[in-house]
N, CA, C and O atoms as CSV, one atom per row, in Angstrom:
chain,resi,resn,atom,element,x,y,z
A,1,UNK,N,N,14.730,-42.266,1.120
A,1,UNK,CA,C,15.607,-41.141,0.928
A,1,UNK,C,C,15.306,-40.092,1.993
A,1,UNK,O,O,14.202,-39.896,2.501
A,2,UNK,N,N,16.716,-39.288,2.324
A,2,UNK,CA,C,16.189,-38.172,3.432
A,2,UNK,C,C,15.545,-37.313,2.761
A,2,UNK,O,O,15.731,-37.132,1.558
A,3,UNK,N,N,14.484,-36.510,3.657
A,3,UNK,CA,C,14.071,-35.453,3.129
A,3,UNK,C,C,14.682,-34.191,2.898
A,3,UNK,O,O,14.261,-33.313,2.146
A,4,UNK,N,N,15.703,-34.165,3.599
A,4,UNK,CA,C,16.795,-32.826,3.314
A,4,UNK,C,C,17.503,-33.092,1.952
A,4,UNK,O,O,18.008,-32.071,1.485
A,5,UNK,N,N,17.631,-34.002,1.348
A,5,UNK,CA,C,18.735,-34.649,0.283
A,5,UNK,C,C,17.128,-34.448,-0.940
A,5,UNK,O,O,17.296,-34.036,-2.088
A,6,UNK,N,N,15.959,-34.753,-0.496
A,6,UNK,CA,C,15.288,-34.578,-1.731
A,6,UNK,C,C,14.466,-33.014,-1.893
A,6,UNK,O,O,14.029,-32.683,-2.995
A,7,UNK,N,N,14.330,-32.208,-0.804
A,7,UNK,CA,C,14.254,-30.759,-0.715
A,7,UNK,C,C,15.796,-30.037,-1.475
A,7,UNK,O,O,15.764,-28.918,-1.987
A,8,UNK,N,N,16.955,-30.806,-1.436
A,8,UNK,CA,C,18.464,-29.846,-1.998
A,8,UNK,C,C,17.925,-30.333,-3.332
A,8,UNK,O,O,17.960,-29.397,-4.131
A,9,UNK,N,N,17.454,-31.407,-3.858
A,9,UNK,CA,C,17.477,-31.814,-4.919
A,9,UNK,C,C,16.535,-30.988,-6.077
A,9,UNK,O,O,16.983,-30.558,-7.140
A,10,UNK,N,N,15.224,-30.879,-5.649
A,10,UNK,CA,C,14.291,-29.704,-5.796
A,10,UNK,C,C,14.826,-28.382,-5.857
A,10,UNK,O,O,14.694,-27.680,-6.859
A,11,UNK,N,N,15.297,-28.092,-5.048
A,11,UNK,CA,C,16.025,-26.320,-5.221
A,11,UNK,C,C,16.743,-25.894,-5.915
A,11,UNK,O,O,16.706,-24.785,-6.449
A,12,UNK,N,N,18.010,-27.240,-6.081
A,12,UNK,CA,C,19.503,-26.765,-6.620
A,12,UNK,C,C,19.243,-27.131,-8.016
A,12,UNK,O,O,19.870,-26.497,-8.864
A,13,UNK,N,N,18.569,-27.886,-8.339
A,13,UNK,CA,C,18.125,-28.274,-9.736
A,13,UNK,C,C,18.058,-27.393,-10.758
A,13,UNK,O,O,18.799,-27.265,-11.733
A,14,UNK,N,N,16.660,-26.535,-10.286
A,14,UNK,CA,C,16.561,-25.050,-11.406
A,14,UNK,C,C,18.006,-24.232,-11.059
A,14,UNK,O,O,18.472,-23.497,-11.930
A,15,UNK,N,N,18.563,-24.356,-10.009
A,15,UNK,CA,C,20.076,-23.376,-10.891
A,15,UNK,C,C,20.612,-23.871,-11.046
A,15,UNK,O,O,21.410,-23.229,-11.729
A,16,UNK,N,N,21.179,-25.403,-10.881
A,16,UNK,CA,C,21.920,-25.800,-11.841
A,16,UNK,C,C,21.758,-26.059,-13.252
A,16,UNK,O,O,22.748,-26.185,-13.973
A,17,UNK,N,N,20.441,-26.157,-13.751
A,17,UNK,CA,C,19.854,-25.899,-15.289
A,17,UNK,C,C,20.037,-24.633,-15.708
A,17,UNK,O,O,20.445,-24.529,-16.865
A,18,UNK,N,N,19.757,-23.116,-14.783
A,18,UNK,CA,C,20.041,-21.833,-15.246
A,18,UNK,C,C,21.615,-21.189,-15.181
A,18,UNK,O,O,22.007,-20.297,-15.933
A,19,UNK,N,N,22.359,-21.780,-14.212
A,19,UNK,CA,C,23.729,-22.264,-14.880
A,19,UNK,C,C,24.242,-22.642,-15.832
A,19,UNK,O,O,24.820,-21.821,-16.545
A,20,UNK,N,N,24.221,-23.686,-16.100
A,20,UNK,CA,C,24.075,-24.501,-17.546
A,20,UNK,C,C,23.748,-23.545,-18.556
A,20,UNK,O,O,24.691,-22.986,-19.116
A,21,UNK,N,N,22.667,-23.279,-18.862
A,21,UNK,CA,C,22.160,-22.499,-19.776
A,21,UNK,C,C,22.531,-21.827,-20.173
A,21,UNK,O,O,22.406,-21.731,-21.394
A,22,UNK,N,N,23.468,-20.592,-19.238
A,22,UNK,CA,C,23.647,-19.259,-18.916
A,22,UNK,C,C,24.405,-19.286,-20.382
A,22,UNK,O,O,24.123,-18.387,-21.173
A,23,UNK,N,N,25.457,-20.398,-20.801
A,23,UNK,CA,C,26.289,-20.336,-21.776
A,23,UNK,C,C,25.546,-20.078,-23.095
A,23,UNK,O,O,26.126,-19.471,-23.994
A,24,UNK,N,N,24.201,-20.543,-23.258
A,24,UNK,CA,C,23.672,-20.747,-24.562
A,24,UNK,C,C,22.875,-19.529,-25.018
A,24,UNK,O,O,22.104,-19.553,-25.977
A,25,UNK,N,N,23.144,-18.354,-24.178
A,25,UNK,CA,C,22.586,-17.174,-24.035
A,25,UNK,C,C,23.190,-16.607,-25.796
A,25,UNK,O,O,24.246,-16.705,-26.421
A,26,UNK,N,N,22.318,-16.224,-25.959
A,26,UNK,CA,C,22.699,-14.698,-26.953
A,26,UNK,C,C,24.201,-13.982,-26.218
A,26,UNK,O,O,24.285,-13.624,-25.043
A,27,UNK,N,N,24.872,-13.930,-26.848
A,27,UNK,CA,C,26.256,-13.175,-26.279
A,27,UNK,C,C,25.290,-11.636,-26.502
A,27,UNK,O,O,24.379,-11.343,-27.276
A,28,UNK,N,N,26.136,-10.750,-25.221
A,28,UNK,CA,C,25.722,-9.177,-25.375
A,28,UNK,C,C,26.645,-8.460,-26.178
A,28,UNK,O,O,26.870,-7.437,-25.533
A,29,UNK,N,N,27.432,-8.422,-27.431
A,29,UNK,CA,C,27.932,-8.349,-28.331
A,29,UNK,C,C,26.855,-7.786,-29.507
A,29,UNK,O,O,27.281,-7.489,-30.623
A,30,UNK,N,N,25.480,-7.671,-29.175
A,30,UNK,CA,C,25.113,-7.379,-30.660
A,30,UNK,C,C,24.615,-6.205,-30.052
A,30,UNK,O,O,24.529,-5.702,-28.932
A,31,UNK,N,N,24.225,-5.888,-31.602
A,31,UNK,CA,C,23.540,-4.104,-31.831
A,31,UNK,C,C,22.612,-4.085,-30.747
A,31,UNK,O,O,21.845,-5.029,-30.559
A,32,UNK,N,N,22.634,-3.106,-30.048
A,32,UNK,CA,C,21.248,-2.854,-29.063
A,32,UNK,C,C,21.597,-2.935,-27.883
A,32,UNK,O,O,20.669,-2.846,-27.080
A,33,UNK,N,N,22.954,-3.121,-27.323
A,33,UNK,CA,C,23.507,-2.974,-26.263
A,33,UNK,C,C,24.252,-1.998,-25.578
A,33,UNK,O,O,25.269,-1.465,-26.023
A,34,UNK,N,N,23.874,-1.835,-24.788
A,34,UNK,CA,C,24.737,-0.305,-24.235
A,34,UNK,C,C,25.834,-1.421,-23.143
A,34,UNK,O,O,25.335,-2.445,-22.676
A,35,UNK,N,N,27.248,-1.072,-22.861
A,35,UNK,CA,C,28.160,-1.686,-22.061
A,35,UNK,C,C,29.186,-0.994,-21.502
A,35,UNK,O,O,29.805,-0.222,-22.234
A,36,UNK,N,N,29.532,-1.116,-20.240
A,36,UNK,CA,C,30.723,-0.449,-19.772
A,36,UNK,C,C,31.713,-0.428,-20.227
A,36,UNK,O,O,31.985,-1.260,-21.093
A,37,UNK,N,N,32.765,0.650,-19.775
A,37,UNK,CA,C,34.018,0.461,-20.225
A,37,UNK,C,C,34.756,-0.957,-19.733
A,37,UNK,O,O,34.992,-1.897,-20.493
A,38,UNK,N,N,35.056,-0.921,-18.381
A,38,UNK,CA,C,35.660,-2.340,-17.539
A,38,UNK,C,C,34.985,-3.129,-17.184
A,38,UNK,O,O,33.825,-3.004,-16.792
A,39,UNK,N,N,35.839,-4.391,-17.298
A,39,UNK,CA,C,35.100,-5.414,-16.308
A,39,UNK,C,C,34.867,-5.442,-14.720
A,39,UNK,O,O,35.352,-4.672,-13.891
A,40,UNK,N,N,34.301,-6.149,-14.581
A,40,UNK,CA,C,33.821,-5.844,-12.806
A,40,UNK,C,C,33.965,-7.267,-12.393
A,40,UNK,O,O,33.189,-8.133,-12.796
A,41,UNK,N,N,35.037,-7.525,-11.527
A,41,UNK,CA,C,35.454,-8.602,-10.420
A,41,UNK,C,C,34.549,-8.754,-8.987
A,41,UNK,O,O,34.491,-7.789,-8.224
A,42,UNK,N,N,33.951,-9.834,-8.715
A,42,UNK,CA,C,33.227,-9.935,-7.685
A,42,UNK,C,C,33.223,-11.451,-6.838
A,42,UNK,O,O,32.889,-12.505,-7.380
A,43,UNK,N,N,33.634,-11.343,-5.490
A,43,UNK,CA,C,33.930,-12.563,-4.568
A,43,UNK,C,C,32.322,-12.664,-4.025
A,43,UNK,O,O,31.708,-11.841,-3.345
A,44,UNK,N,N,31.919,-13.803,-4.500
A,44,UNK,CA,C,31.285,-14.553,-3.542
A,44,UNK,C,C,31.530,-14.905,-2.346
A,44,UNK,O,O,32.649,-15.248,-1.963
A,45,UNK,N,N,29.796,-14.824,-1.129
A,45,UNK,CA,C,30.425,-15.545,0.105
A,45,UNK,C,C,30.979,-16.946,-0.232
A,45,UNK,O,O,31.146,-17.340,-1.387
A,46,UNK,N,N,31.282,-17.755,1.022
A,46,UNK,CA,C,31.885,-19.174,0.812
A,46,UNK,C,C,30.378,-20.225,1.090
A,46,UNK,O,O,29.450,-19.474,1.391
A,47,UNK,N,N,30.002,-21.468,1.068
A,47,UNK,CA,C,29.049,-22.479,0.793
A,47,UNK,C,C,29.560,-23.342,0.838
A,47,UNK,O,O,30.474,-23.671,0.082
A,48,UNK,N,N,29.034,-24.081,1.913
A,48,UNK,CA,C,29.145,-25.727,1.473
A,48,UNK,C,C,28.702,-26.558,-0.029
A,48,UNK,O,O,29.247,-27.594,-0.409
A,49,UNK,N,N,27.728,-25.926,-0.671
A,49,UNK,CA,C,26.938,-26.452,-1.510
A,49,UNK,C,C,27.303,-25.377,-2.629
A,49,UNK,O,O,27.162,-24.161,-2.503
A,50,UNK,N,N,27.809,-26.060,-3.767
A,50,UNK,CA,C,28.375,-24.928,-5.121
A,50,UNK,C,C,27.450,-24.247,-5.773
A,50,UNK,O,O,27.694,-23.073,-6.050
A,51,UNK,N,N,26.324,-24.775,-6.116
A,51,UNK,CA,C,25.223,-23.926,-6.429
A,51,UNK,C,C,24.838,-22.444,-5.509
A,51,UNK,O,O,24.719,-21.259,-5.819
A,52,UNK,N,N,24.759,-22.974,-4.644
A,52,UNK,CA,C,24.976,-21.839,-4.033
A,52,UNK,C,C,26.182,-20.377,-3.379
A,52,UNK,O,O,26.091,-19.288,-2.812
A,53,UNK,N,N,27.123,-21.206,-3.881
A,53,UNK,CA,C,28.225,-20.229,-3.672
A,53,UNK,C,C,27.963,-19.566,-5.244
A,53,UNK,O,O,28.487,-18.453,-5.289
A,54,UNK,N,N,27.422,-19.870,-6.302
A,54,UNK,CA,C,27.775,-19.390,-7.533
A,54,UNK,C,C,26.686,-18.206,-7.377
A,54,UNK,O,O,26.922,-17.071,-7.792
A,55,UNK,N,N,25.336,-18.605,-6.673
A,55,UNK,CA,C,23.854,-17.685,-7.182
A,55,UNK,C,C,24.775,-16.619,-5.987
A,55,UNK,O,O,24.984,-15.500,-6.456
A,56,UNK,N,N,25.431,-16.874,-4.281
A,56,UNK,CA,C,26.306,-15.825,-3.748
A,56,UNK,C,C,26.678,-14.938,-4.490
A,56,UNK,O,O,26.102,-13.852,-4.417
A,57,UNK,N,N,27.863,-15.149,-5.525
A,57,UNK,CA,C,28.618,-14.882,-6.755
A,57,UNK,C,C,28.263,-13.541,-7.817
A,57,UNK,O,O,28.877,-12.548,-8.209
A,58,UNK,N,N,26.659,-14.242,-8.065
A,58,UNK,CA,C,26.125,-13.641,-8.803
A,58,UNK,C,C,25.318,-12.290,-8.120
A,58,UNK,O,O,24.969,-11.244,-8.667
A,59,UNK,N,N,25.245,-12.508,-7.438
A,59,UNK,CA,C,24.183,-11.636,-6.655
A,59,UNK,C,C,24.495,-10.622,-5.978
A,59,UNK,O,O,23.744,-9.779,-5.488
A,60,UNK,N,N,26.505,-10.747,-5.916
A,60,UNK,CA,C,27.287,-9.881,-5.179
A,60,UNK,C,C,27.780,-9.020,-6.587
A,60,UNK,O,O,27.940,-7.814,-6.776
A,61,UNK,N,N,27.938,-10.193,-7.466
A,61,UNK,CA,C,28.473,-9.014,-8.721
A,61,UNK,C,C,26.902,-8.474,-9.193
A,61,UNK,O,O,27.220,-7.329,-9.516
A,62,UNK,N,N,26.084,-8.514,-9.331
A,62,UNK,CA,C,24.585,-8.080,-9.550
A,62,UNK,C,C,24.727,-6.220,-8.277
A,62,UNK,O,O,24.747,-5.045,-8.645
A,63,UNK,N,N,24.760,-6.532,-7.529
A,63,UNK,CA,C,24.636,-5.693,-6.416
A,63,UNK,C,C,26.028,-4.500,-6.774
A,63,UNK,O,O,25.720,-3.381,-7.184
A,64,UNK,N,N,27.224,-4.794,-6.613
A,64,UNK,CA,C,28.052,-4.292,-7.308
A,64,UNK,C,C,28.225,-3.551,-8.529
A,64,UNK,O,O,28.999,-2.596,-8.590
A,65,UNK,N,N,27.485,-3.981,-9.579
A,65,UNK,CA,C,27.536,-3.617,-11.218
A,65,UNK,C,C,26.428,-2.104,-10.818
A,65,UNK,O,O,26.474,-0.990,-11.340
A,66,UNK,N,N,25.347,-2.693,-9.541
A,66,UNK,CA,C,24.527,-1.632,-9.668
A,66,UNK,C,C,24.711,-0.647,-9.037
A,66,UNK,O,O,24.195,0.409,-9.404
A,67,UNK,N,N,25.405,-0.709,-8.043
A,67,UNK,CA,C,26.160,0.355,-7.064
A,67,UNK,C,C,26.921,1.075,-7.851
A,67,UNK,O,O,26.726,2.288,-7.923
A,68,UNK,N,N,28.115,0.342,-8.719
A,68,UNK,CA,C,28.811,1.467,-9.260
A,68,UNK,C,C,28.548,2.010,-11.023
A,68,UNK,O,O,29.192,2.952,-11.485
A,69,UNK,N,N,27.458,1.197,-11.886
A,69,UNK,CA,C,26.962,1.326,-12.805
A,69,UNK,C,C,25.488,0.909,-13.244
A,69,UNK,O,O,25.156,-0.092,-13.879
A,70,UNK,N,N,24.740,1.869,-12.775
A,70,UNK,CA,C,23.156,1.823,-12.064
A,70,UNK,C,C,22.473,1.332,-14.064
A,70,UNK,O,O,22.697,1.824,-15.170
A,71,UNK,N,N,21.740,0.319,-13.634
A,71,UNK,CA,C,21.003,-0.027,-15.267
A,71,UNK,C,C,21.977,-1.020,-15.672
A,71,UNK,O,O,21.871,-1.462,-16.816
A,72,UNK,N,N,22.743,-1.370,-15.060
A,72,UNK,CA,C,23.834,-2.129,-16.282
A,72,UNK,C,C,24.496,-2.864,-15.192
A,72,UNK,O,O,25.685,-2.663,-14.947
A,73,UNK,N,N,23.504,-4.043,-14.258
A,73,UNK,CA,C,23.324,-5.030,-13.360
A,73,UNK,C,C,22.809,-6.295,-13.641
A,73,UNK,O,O,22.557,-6.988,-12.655
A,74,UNK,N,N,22.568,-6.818,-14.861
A,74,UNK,CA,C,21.987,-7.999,-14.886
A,74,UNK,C,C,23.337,-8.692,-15.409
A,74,UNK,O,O,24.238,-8.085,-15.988
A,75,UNK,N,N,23.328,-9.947,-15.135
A,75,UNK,CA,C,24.490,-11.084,-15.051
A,75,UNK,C,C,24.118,-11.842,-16.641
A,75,UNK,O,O,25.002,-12.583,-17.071
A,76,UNK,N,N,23.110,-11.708,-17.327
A,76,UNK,CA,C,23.081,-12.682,-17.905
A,76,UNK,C,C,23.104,-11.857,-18.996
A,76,UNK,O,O,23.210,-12.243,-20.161
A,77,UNK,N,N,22.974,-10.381,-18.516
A,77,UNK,CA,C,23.260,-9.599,-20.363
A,77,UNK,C,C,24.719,-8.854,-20.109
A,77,UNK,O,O,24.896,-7.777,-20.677
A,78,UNK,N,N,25.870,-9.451,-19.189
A,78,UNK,CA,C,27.003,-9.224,-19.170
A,78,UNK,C,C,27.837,-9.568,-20.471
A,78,UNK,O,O,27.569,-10.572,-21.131
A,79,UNK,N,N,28.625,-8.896,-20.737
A,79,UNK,CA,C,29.599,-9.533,-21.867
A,79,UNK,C,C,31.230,-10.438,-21.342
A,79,UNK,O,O,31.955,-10.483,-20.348
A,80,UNK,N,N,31.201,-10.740,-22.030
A,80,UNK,CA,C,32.875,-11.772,-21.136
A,80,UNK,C,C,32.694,-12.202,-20.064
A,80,UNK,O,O,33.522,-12.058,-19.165
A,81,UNK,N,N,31.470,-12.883,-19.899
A,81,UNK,CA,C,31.014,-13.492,-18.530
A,81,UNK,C,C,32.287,-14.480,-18.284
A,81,UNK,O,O,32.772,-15.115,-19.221
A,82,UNK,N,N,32.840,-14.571,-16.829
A,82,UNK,CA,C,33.644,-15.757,-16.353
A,82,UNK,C,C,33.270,-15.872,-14.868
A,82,UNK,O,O,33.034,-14.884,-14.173
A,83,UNK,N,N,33.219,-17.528,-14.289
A,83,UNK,CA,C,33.015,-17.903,-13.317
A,83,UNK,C,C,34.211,-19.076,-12.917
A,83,UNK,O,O,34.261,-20.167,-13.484
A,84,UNK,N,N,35.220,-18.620,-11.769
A,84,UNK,CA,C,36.008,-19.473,-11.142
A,84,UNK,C,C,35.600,-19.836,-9.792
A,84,UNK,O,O,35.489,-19.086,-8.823
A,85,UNK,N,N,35.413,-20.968,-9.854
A,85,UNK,CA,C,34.949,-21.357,-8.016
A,85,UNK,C,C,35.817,-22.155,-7.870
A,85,UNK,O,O,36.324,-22.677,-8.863
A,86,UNK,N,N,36.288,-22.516,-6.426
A,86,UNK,CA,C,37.372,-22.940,-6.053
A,86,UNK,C,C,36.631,-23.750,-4.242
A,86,UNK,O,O,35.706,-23.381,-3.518
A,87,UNK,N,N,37.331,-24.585,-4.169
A,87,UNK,CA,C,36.726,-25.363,-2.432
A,87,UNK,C,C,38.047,-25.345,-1.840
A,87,UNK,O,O,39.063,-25.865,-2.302
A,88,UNK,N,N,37.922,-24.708,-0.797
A,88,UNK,CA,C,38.554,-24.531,0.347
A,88,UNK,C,C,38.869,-26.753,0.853
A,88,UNK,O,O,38.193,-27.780,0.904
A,89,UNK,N,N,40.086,-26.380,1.050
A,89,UNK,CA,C,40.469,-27.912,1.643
A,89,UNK,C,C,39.662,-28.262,3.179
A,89,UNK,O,O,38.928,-29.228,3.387
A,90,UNK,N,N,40.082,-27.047,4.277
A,90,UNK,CA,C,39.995,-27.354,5.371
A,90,UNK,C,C,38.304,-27.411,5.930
A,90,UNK,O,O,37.831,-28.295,6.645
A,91,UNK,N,N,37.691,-26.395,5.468
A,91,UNK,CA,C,36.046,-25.931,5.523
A,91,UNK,C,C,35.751,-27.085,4.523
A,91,UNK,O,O,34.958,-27.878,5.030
A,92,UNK,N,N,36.084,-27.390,3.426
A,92,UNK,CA,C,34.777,-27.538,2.396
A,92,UNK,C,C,33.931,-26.874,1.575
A,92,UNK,O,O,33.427,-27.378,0.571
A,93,UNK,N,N,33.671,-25.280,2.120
A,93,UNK,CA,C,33.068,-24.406,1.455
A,93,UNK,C,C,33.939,-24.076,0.014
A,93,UNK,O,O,35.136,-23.796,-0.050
A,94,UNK,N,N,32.883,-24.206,-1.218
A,94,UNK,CA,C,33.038,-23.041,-2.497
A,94,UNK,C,C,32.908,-21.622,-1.875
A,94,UNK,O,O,32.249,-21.116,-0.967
A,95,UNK,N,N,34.047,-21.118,-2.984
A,95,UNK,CA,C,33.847,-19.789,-3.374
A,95,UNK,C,C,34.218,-19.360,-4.759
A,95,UNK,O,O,35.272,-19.625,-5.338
A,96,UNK,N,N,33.433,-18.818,-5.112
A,96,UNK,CA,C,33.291,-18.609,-6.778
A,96,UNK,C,C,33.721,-17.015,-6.397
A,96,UNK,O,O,33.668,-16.361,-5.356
A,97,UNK,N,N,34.299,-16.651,-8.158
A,97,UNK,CA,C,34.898,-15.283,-8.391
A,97,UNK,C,C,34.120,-14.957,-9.822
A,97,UNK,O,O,34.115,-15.917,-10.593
A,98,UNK,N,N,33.572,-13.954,-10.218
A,98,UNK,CA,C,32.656,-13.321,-11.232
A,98,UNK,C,C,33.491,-12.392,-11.512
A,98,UNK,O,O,33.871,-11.575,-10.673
A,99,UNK,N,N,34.052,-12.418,-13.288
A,99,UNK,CA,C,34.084,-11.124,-13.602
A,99,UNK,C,C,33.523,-10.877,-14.792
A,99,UNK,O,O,33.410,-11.969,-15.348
A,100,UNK,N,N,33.198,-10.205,-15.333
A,100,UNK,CA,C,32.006,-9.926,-16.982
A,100,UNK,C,C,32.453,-8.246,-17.021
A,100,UNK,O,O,33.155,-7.669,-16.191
A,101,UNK,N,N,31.834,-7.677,-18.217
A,101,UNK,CA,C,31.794,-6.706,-18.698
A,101,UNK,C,C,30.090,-5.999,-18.621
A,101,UNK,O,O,29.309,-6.213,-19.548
A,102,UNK,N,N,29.761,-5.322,-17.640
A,102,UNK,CA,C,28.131,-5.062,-17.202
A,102,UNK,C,C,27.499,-4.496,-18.410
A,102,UNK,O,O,28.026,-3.423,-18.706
A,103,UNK,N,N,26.468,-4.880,-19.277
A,103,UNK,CA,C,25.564,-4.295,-20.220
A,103,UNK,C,C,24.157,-4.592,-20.022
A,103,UNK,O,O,23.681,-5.518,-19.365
A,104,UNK,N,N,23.548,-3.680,-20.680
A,104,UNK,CA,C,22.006,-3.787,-20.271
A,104,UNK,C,C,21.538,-3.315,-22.222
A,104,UNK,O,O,22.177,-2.780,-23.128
A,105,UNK,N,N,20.222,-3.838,-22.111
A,105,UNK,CA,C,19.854,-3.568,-23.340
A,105,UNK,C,C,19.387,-2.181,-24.176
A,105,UNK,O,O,18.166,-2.094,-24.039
A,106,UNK,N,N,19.746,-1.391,-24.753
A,106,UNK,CA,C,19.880,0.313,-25.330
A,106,UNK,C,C,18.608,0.379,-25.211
A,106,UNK,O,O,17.851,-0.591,-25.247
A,107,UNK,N,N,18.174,1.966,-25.004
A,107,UNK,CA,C,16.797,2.198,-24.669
A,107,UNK,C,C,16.743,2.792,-26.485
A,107,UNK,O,O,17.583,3.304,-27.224
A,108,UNK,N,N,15.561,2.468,-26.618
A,108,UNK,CA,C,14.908,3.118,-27.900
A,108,UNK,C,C,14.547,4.648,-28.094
A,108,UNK,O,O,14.039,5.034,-29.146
């Protein structure tokens, strides 16, 4: 086997498991959550490799949520999380689109 094909295999692995996962999360719906009013839309760069256009994705709506709603940036305590990725015909590259509702957990 190449070694580039078993180094992608190693890397992309843990996010494609923390992908996966992301669904089996506690929804941010319960008591103890502080949440924005709107949702927040965010374009990923483009990737040959989908895993990585998604962590792009995330990291642009992460960066975003915190720019315009500071504390209330994490992706995985978002509410109405949605992820559309889409592959370009001519490139090949994914590009995924993020939009969620930004919440962070209420301070005591």
């Amino acid at each position: 086997m190449k070694s580039g094909i078993i180094l992608f295999v190693m890397f992309a692995t843990p996010f494609g498991i923390a992908f996966v996962s992301q669904g089996t999360v506690t929804p941010a719906e319960q008591a103890g959550m502080t949440c924005a009013n709107k949702k927040l839309v965010a374009y990923g760069y483009t990737h040959p490799q989908l895993a990585f256009a998604e962590l792009a994705a995330i990291v642009t709506w992460q960066g975003e949520a915190e720019e315009k709603r500071p504390g209330l940036s994490n992706w995985h305590l978002a509410r109405n999380r949605n992820m559309n990725c889409r592959k370009f015909k001519k490139s090949g590259h994914f590009q995924c689109v993020l939009s969620a509702t930004p919440c962070r957990v209420a301070a005591k």
